[in-house]
Biotite code that builds the C-alpha atoms (Angstrom):
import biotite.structure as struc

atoms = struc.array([
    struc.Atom([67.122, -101.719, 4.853], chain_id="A", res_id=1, res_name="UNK", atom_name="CA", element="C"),
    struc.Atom([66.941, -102.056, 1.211], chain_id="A", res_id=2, res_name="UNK", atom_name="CA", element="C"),
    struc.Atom([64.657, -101.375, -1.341], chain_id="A", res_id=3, res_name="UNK", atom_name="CA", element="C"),
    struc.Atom([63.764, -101.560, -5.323], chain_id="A", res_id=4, res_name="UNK", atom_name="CA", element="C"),
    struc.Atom([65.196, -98.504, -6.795], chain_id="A", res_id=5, res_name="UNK", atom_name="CA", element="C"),
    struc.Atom([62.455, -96.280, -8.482], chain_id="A", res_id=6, res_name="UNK", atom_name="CA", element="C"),
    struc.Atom([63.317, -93.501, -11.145], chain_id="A", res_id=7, res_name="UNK", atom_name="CA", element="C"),
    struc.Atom([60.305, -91.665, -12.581], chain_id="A", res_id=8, res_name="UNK", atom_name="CA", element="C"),
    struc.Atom([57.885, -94.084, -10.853], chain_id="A", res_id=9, res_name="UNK", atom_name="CA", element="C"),
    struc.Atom([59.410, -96.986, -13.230], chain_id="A", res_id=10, res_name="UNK", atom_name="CA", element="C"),
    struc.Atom([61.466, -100.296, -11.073], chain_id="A", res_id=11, res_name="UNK", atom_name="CA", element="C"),
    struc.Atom([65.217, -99.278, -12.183], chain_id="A", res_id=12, res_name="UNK", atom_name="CA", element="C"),
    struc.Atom([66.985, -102.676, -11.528], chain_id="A", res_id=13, res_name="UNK", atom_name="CA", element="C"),
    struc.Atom([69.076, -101.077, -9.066], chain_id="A", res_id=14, res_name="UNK", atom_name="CA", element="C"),
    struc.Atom([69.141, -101.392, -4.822], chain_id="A", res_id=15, res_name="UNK", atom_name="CA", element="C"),
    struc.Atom([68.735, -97.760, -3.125], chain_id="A", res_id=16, res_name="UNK", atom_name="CA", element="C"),
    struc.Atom([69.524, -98.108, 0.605], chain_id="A", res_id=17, res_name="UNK", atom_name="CA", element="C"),
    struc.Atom([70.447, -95.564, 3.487], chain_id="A", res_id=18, res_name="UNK", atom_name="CA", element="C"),
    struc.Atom([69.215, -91.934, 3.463], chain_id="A", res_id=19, res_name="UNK", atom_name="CA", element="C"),
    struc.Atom([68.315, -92.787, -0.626], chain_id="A", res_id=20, res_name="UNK", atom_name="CA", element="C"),
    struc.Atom([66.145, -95.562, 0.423], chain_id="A", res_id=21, res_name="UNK", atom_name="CA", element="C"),
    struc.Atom([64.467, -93.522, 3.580], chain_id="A", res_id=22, res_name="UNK", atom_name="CA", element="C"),
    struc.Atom([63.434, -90.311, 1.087], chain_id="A", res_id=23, res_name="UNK", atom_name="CA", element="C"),
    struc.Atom([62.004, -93.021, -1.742], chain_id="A", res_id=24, res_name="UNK", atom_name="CA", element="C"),
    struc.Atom([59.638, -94.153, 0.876], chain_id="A", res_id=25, res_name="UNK", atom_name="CA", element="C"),
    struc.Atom([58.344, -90.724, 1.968], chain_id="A", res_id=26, res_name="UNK", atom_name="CA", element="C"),
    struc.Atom([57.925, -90.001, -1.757], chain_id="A", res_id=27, res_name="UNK", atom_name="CA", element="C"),
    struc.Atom([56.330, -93.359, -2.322], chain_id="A", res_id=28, res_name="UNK", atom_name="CA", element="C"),
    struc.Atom([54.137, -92.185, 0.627], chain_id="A", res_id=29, res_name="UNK", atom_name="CA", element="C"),
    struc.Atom([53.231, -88.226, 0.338], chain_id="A", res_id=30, res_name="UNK", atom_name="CA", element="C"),
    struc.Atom([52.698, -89.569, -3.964], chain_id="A", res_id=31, res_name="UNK", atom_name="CA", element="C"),
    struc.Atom([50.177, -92.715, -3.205], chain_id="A", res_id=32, res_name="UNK", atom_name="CA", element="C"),
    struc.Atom([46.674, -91.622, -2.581], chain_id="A", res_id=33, res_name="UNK", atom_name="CA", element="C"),
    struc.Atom([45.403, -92.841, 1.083], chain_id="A", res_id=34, res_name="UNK", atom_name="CA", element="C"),
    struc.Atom([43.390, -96.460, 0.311], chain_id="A", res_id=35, res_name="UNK", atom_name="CA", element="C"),
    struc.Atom([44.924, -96.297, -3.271], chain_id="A", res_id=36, res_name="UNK", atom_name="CA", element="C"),
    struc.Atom([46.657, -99.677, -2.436], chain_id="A", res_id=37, res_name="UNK", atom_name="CA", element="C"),
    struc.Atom([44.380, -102.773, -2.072], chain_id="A", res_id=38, res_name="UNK", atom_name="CA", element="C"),
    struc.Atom([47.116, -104.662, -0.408], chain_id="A", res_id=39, res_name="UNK", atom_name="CA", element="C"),
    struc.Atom([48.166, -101.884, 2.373], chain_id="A", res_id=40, res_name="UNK", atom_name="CA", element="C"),
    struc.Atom([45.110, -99.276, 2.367], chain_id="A", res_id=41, res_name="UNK", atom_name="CA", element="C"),
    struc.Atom([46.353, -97.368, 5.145], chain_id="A", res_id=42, res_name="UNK", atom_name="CA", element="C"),
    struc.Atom([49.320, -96.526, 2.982], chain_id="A", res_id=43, res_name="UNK", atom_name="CA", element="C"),
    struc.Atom([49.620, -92.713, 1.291], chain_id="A", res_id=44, res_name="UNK", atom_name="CA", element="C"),
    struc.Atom([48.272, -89.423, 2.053], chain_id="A", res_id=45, res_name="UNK", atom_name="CA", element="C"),
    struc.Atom([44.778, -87.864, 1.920], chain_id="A", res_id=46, res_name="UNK", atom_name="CA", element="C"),
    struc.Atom([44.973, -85.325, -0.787], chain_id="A", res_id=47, res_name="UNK", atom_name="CA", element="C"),
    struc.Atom([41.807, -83.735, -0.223], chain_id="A", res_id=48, res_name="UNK", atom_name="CA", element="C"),
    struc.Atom([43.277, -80.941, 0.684], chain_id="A", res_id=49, res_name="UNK", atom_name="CA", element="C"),
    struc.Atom([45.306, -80.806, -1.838], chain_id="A", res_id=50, res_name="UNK", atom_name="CA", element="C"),
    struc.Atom([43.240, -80.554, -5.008], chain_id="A", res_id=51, res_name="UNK", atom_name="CA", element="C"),
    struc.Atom([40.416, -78.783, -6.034], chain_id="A", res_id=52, res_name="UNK", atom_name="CA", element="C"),
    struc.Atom([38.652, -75.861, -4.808], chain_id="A", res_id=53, res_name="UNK", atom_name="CA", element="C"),
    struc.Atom([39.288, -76.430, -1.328], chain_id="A", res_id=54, res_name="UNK", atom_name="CA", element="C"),
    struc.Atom([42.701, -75.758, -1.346], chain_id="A", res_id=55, res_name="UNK", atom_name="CA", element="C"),
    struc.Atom([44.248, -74.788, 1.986], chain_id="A", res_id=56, res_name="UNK", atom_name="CA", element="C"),
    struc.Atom([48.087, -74.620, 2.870], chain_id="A", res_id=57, res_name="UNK", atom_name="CA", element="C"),
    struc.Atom([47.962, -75.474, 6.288], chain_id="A", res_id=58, res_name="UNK", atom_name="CA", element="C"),
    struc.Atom([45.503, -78.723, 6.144], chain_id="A", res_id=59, res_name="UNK", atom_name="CA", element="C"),
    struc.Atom([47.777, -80.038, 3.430], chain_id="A", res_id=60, res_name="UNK", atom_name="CA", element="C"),
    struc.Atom([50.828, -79.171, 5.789], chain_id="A", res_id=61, res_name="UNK", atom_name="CA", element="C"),
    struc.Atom([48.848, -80.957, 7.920], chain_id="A", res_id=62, res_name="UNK", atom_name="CA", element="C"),
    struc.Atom([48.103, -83.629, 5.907], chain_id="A", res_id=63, res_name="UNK", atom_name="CA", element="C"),
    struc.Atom([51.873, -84.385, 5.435], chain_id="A", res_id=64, res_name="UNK", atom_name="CA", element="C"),
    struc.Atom([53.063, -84.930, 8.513], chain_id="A", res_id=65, res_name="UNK", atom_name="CA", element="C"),
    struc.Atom([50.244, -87.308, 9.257], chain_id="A", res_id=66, res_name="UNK", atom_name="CA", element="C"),
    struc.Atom([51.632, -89.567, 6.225], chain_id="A", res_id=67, res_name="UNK", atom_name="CA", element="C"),
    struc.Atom([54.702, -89.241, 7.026], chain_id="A", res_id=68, res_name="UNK", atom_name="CA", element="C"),
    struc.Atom([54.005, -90.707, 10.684], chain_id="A", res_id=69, res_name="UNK", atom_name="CA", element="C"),
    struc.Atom([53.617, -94.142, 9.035], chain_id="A", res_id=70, res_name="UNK", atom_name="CA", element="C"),
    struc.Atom([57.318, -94.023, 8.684], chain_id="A", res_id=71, res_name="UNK", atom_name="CA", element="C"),
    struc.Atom([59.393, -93.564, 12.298], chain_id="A", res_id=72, res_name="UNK", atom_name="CA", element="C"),
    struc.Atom([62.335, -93.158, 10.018], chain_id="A", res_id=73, res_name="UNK", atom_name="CA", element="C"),
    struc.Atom([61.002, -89.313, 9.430], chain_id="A", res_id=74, res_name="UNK", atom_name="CA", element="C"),
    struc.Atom([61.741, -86.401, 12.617], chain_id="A", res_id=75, res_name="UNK", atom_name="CA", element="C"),
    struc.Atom([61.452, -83.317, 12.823], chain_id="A", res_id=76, res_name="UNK", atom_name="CA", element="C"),
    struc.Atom([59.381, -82.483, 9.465], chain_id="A", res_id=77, res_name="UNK", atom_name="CA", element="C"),
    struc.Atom([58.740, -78.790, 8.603], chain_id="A", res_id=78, res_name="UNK", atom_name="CA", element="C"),
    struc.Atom([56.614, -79.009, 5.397], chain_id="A", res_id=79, res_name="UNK", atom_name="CA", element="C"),
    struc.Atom([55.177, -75.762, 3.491], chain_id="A", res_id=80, res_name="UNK", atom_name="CA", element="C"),
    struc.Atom([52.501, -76.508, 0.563], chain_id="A", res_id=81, res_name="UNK", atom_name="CA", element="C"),
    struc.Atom([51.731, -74.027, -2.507], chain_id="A", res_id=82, res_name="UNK", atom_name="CA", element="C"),
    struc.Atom([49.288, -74.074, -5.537], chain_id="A", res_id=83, res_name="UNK", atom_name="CA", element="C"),
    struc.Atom([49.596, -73.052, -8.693], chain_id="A", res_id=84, res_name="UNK", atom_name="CA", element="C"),
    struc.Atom([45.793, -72.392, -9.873], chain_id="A", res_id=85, res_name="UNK", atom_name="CA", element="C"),
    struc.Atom([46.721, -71.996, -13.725], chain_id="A", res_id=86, res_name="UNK", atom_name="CA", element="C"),
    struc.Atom([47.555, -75.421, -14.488], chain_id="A", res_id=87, res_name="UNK", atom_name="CA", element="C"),
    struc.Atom([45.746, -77.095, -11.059], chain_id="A", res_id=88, res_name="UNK", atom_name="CA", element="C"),
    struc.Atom([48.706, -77.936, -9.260], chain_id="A", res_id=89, res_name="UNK", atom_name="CA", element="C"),
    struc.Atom([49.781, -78.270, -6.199], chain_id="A", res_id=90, res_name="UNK", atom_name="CA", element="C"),
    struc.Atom([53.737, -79.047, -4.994], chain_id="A", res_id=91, res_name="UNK", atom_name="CA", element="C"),
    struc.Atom([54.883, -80.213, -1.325], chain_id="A", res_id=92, res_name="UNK", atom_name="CA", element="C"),
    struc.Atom([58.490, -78.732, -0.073], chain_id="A", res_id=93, res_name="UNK", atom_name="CA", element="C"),
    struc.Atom([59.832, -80.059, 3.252], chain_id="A", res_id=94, res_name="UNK", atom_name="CA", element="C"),
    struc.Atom([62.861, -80.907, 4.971], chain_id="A", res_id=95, res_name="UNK", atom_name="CA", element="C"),
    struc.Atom([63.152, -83.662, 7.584], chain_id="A", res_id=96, res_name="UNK", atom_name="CA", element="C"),
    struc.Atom([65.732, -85.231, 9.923], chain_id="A", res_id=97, res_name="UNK", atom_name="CA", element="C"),
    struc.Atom([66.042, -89.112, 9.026], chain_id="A", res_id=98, res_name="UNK", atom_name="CA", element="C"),
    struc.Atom([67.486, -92.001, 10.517], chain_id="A", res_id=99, res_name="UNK", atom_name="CA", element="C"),
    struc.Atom([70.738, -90.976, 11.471], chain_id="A", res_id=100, res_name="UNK", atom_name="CA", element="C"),
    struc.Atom([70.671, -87.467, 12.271], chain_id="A", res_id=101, res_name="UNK", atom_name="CA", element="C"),
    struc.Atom([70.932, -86.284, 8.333], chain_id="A", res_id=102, res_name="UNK", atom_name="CA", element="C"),
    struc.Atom([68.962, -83.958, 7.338], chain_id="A", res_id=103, res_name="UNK", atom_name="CA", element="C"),
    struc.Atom([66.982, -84.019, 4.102], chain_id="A", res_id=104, res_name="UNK", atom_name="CA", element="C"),
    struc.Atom([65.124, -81.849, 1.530], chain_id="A", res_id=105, res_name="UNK", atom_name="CA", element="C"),
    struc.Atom([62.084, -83.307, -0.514], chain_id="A", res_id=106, res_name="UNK", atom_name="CA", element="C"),
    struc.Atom([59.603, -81.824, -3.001], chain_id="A", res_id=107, res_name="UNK", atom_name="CA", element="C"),
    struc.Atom([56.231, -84.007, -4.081], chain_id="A", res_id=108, res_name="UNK", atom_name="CA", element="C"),
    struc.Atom([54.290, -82.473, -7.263], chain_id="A", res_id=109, res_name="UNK", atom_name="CA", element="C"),
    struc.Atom([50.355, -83.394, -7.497], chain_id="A", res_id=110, res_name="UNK", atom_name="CA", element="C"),
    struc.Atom([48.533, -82.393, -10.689], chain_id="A", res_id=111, res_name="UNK", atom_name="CA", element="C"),
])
């Protein structure tokens, strides 16, 4: 499969395919709020959980490996979630088998 290469969330005019192509889509995914995108609303994450008061580790845990169910591609995901209450941030860490037995190590920022 191929795909537009992003850097920074800006179109680099460069192809990213294989294990490259599989982690930009769980990005694109766990970064894209859930019914952001008019064209695919079922696309993202709900990041309820997330941000604001409510924080709580293991429904944003949660959270992730629902999103990352809209993409087969993604096995065996073990996902941990911490805030940073200073500057109201939260950050993602997980690690995942993909498409091909690799594994892989991602980390997702939300402010």
């Amino acid at each position: 499969m191929k795909d537009i290469k992003l850097k920074d969330g800006d179109i680099e005019l460069d192809y990213v395919t294989g294990t490259d192509e599989i982690v930009q889509s769980g990005t694109l995914i766990l970064s894209t709020r859930r019914g952001e995108s008019d064209l695919v609303p079922e696309l993202g994450m709900d990041r309820s959980s997330l941000l604001g008061k409510n924080f709580s580790k293991e429904l944003a845990v949660s959270d992730v490996y629902e999103a990352l169910e809209q993409d087969e591609r993604f096995t065996n995901v073990t996902a941990s979630a911490s805030a940073n209450y200073q500057d109201r941030s939260a950050k993602i860490n997980l690690t995942a088998t993909v498409s091909g037995g690799k594994q892989v190590e991602m980390e997702v920022g939300y402010a």
